[in-house]
C-alpha positions as CSV (number, residue, x, y, z in Angstrom):
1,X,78.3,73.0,72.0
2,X,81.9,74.2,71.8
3,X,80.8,77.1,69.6
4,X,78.8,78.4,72.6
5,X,81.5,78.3,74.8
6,X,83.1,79.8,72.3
7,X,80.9,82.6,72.3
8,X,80.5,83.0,75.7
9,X,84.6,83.2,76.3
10,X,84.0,85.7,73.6
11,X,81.7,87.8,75.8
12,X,83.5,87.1,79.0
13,X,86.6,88.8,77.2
14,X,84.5,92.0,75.9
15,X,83.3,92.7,79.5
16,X,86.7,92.2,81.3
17,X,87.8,94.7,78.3
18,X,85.3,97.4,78.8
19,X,85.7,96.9,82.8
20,X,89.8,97.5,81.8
21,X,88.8,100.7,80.5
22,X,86.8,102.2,82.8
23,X,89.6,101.4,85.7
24,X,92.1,103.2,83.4
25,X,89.8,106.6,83.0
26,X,89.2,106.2,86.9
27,X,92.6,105.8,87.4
28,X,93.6,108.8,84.9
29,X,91.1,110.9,86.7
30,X,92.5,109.8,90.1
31,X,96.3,110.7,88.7
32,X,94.7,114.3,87.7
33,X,93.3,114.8,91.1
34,X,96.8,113.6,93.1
35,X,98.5,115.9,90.9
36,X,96.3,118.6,91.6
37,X,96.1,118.1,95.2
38,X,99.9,117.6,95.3
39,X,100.4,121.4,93.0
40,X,98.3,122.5,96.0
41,X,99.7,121.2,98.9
42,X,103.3,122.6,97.8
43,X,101.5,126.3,96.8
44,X,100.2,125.5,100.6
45,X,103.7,125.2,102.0
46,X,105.3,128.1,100.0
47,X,102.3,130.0,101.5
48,X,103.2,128.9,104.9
49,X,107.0,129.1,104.6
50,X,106.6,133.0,103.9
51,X,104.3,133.6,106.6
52,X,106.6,131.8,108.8
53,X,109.4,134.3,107.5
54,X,106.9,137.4,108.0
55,X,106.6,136.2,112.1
56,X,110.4,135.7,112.3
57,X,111.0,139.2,110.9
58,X,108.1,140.7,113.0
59,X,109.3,138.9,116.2
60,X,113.0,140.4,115.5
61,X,111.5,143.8,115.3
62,X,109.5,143.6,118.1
63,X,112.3,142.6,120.3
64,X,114.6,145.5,118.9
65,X,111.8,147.7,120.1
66,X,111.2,146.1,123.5
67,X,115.0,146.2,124.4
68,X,115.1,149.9,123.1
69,X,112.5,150.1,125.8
70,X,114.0,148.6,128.3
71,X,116.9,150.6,127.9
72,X,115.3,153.7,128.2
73,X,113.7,152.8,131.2
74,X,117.2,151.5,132.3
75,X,118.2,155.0,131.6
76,X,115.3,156.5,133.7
């Protein structure tokens, strides 16, 4: 009797084992994906932080040309 309990511990163990490593390759896959996802989130901001710069730039100059504007019709 204490042989098949024996065995059936035995089992219990292999199962909880191959159940450990198929949560680590999930989790490993899960690590590669955040990483990922992280890499692109920051290539996201970069992206964003420029085009924010381009409209800054682009406002400037549009307000350089509507006072130059404005000053020529001042002058009219």
């Amino acid at each position: 009797m204490q042989i098949e309990h024996l065995s059936e511990l035995e089992e219990k163990v292999a199962n909880i084992l191959e159940k450990y490593e198929l949560l680590k390759k999930d989790k490993e896959k899960i690590e590669a994906r955040l990483a990922s996802k992280n890499k692109e989130n920051e290539d996201v901001k970069k992206h964003l932080g420029k085009v924010l710069e381009e409209r800054n730039v682009i406002k400037r100059r549009l307000d350089g040309l509507i006072e130059k504007i404005d000053s020529l019709e001042a002058k009219a």
